[in-house]
N, C-alpha and C positions, 0 to 999 in steps of 0.2 A: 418371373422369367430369370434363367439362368443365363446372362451373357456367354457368346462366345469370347475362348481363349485365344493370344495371339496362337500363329504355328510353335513356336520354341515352347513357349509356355504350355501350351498343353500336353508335349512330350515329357517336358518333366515334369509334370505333372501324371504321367499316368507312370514314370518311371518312379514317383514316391510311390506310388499307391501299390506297384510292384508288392507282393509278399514275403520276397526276402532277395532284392536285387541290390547291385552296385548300380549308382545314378551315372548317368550318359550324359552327353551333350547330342545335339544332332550331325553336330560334326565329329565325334568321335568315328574314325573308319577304323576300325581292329585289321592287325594282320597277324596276329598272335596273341593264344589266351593270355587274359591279365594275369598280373600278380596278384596273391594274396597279400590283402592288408590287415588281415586277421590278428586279435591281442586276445591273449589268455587272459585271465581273471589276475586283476592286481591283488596278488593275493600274497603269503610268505607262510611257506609250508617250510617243515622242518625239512634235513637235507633228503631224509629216508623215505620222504613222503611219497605213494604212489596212489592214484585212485582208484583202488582196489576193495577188497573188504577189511573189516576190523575184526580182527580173532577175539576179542574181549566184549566183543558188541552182541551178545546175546538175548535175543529177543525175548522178554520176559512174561509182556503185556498184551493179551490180544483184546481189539477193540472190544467197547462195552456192548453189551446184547443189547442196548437201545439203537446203537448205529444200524445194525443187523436187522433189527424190525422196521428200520425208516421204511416210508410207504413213496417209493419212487414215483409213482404219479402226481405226486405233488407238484414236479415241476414241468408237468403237463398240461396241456388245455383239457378242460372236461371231455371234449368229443374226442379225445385223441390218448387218454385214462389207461384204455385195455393194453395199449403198446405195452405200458409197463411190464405186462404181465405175459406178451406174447412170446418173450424171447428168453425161457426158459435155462436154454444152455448157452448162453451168452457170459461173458466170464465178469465179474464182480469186485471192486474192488473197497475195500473200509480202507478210509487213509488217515490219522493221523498226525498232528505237525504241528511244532512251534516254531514261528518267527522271528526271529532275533534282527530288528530292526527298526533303526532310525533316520530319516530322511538326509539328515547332515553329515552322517558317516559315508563311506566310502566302499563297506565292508557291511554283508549281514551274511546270517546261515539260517538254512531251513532244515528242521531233523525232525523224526518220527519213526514212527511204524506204520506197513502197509501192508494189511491181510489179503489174500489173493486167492477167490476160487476160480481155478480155470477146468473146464469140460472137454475130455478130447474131444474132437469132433471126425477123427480119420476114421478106417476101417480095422486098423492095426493099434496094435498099443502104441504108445509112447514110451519110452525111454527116459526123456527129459524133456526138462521146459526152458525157455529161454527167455532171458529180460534184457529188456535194451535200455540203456542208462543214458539217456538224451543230454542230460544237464555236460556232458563229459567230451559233447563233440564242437567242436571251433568253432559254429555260430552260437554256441551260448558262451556266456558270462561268467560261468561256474567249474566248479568240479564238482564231483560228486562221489562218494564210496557208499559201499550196502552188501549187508550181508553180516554173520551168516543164516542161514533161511530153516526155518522150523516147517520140515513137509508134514503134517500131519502131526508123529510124536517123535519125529527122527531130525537130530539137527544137523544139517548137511553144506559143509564152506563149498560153493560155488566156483568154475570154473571163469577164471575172467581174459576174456575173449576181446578182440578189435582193438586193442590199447585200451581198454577198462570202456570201452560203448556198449560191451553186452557181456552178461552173466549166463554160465550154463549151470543146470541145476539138477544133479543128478535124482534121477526118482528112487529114494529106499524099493520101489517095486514099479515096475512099467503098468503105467497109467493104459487101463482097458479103454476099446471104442464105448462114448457115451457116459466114462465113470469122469466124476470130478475130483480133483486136488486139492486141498486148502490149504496156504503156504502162510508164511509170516516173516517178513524179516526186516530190519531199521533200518534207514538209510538219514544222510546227513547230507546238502551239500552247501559248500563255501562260493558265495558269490562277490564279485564283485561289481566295480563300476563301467557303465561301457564309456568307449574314446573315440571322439568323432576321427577320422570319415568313417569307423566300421562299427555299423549297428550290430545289434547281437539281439537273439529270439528271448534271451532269459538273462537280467541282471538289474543295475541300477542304473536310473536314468535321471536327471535332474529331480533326487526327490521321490523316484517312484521304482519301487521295487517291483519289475512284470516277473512271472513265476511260471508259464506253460511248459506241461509235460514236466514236473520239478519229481516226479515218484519211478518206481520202475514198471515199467510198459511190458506186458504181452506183446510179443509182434503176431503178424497174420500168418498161416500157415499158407503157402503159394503151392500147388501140385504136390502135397507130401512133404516138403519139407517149411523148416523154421524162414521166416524172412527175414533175415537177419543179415545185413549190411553197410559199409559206411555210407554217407550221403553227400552227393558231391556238393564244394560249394554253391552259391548262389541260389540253391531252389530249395524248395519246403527238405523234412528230414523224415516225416512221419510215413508211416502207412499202419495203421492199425483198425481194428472191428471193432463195432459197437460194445460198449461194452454198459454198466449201471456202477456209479462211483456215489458214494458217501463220502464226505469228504467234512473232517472236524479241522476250523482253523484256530491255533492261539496265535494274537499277535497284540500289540499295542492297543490301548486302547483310548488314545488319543488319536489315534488314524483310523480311516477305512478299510475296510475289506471285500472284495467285490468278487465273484469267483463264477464257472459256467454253472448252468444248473440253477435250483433256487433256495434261497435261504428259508428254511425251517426254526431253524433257533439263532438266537444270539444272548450271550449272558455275560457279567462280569465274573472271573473265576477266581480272581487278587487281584489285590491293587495295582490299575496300572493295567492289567489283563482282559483281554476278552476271548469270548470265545466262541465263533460261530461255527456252526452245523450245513453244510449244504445236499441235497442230492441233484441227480441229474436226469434221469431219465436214461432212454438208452442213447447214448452219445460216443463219439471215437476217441474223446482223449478231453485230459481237464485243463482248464488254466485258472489264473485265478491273478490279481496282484493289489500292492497294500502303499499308499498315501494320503497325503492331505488334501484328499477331492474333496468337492463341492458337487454335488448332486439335480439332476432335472431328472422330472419322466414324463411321457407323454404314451399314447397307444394309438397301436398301428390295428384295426382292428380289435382281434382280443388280444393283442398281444402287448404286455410291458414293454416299452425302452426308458432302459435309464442310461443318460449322461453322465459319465465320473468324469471330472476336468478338474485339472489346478486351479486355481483361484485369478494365476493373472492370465486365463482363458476362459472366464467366462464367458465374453463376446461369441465363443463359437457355438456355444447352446444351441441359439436356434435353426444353425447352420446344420450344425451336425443331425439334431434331431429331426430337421423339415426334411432333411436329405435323404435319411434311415426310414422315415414315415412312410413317404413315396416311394421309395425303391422295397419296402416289404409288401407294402400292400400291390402293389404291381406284380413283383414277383410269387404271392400269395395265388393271385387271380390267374396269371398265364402258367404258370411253372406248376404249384402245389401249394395246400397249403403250408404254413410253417406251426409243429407242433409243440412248442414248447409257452410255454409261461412268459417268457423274459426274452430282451435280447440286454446284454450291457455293452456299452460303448467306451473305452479307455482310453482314458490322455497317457498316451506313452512316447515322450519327447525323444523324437530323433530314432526311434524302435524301427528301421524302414519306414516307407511313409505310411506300411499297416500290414498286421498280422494276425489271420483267419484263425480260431479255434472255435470249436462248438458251443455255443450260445455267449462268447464273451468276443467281441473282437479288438484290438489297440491300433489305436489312429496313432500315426508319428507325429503328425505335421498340423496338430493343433497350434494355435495363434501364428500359423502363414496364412497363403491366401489358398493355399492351395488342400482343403479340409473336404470337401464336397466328393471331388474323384476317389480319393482313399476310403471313405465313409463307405460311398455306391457301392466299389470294388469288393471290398469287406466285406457288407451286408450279401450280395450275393453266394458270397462263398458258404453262408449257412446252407442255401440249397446245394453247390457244385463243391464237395469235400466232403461239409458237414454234414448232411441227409446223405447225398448219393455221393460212396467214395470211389474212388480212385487212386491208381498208380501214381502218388507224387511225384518219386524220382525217374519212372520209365515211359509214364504216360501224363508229361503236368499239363499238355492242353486239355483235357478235359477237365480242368477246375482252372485255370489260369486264361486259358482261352474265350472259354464261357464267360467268367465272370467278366473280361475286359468289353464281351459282345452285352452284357449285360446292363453295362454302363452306357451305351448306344440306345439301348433300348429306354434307361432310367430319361437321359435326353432326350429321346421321342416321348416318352410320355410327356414329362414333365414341362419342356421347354417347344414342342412339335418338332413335325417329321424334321423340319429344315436340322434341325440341332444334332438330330442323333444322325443324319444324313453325312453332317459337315461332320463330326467325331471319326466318323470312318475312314471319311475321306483323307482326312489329314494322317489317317493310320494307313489307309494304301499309299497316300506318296510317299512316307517314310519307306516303308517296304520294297517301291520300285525302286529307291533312288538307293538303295542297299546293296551291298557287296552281294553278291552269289542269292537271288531274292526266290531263285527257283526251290530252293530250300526245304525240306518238306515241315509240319508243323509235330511231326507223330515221335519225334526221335527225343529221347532222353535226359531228362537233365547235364550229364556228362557226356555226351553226345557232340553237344555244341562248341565250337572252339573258344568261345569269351561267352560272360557277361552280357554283352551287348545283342549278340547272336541269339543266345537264349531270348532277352526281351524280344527283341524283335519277329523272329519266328513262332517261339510258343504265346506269346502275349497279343501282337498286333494283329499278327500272319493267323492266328489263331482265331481272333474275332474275323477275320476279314471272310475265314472258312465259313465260319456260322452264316455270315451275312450271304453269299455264295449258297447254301444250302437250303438257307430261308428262299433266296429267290428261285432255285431250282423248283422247291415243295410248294410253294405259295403262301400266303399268312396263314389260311384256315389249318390245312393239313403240318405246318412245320409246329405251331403254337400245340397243335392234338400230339403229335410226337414229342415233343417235350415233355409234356403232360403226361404222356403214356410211357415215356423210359422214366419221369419221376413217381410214376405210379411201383413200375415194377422194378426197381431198386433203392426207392428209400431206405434209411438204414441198412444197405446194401452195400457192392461194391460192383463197381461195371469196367470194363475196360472200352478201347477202341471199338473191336469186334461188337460189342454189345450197342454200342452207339449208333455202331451203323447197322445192324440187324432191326434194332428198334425203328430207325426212319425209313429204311425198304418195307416195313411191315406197317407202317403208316400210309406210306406213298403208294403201297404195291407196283414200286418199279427197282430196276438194278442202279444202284449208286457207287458199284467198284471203279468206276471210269473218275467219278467225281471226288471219291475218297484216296485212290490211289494219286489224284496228281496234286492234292491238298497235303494228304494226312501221311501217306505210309512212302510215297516214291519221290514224292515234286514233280516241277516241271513249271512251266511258260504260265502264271495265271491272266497275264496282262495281255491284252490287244496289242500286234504291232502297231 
């Protein structure tokens, strides 16, 4: 049995487990968005430095034709093989990279090369392609420069866009509907240390270098055009398509290396070097990070979990892994199943209290007490992100909402109804006893006026919806709609409109009265 938490305690508590939030109190009332407490990368660039590209950085090397024939189903389950193979025009990426890092320093850099086939998918040619360079935006730890880019046999220096967040890349010839691209170009970036109070998605952390989205990204194409945007603070940054990543790491080889996807090789290349191989399957975006863990696994059906922890977190092993067991295998059963090999679980101290990426996720809040919520939270977002995506920045209830209502549910199994009941509940008083609570859940990362807003709306207000919906539909038919919108957008992407078309085609009744006073308008949800 999992005890209940006191009230305070279980707010912040769900406020670590946030995926890229500022921490609240419950007495926090906002009347004006916060300040940014955001720190660049302790870094000491010459005075000239921009992070842009390097004109002397000409891509010489393209990955070896072993990467190229890796057999991505490897990091699949047997019955789940053919995906591999199903998504033909899906864009591809060989990556490259050495590590330059050691736990005690303050300072590492990651560089390489990253070969890039992307497939138009419009009706029209394209023109260009566009790359977003994540490492380079204020919730990471880094900078980042890349370029210039070998299209095919034409070597082309990139336009640099957003203050160096995205590269435009002109095509020697407008890419036809259905033809593909094959790009190449290096990239390098300088990271540094994060400093509390402000976590950061990518840097160093007592010891532990985390690395997600460290390459240059394809964005999604939205109605015809590139989506290509800055990302406001406090919420995820990404929105990107499945894609199939090969991915060769050098780093230390007195340290680990733990990355999404599954490991294929590992070998020593010099002294001192190693160098492992991983692929993915088809997935939305890679991470990967490197220290002196200490390892567990255990399986949630057929599936891997392994524990990466620091050494003076042991003790949370079995917390973490009993945690992860029962919220996969639950979510397995009502949800979908989960198709991959592996899940890994990362000690990433002080990282928010946890940060979603496909088949790898970082717990912040190892050796607190507070390990269990961020775990749960985390673990679902393999199904709400990572399988079925979503508008981060303009729709993040549907992976932030879900997964908070997910943790209710982890509680009802786990601990009975009473548990996942009282979880709720203590997330509706929060939300009555809230400034302006009639608030709808549907609106935008930058939408909301603080912080706190966001939590509370898209986070709490957001499960409170699901619970709300569940009871409209009933358990039988709300569990089959689940089931049937993860049927028909796994490795997809759905918005609002698609969530709710999926549960009226469940229900066969109209739910614009329920969605509109939930999701897209607000209004009164509480009893006078």
């Amino acid at each position: 049995m999992f005890s209940r938490k006191p009230y305070i305690a279980l707010i912040f508590s769900l406020l670590l487990s946030a995926c890229s939030l500022v921490p609240l109190t419950p007495q926090m009332i906002p009347t004006a968005p916060a300040e940014s407490t955001r720190q660049r990368a302790t870094i000491v660039f010459p005075p000239t430095f921009t992070p842009t590209i390097s004109p002397t950085a000409i891509p010489t090397l393209l990955p070896t034709p072993s990467l190229l024939a890796m057999d991505q189903s490897a990091a699949l389950l047997p019955h789940f093989a053919e995906d591999a193979l199903a998504y033909p025009e899906a864009t591809s990426y060989e990556i490259e990279i050495s590590v330059q890092f050691n736990p005690e320093d303050t300072l590492a850099q990651i560089s390489g090369l990253a070969r890039i086939r992307f497939t138009n998918p419009l009706e029209i040619d394209l023109p260009d392609l566009m790359l977003m360079l994540w490492p380079n935006d204020e919730q990471y730890q880094s900078t980042m420069s890349a370029g210039p880019v070998l299209v095919q046999d034409k070597l082309v220096v990139p336009d640099v866009r957003l203050d160096g967040l995205a590269l435009r890349v002109d095509l020697p010839r407008s890419l036809p509907p259905n033809e593909m691209v094959d790009l190449t170009l290096p990239f390098t970036l300088e990271v540094g240390t994060m400093h509390s109070p402000s976590p950061k998605r990518l840097g160093i952390t007592q010891g532990v270098l985390i690395a997600p989205t460290f390459y240059p990204l394809v964005p999604r194409i939205v109605n015809g055009e590139w989506d290509v945007e800055t990302a406001p603070p406090n919420g995820d940054t990404t929105n990107s398509d499945i894609a199939f990543y090969t991915v060769k790491i050098t780093a230390s080889s007195d340290l680990k290396v733990v990355a999404s996807g599954m490991e294929v090789s590992s070998r020593l290349v010099e002294a001192g070097k190693q160098q492992v191989t991983y692929v993915s399957g088809p997935m939305r975006d890679f991470a990967f990070a490197v220290g002196a863990f200490e390892t567990q696994s255990r399986k949630a059906g057929d599936v891997v979990l392994n524990a990466w922890v620091l050494p003076e977190h042991t003790e949370d092993f079995d917390k973490v892994l009993d945690a992860a067991e029962i919220q996969m295998e639950l979510l397995g059963e009502r949800i979908g199943p989960y198709p991959y090999t592996e899940l890994d679980i990362v000690d990433a101290p002080g990282a928010f209290g946890g940060i979603e990426y496909p088949g790898l996720v970082y717990i912040g809040t190892m050796g607190t007490s507070w390990v269990i919520e961020p775990t749960v939270h985390e673990v679902a977002h393999q199904w709400f992100y990572g399988l079925i995506g979503d508008d981060q920045i303009h729709e993040p209830w549907l992976d932030e909402g879900i997964a908070t209502f997910a943790t209710a549910l982890y509680y009802e199994h786990a601990a009975g109804l009473g548990q996942g009941t009282g979880f709720l509940s203590n997330l509706r008083s929060v939300v009555r006893d809230y400034p302006e609570p009639d608030t709808p859940i549907g609106l935008g990362v930058g939408e909301y006026a603080s912080p706190s807003d966001y939590t509370i709306f898209v986070y709490y207000k957001g499960a409170l919806f699901l619970e709300a919906l569940r009871n409209q539909l009933g358990d039988r038919v709300f569990f089959e709609f689940l089931s049937d919108f993860f049927q028909k957008y796994r490795y997809g992407f759905a918005s609002a409109e698609d969530f709710q078309d999926r549960a009226e085609s469940a229900c066969g009744c109209d739910l614009d009265t329920l969605f509109d006073l939930w999701v897209y308008e607000g209004g009164n949800i509480f009893e006078p």
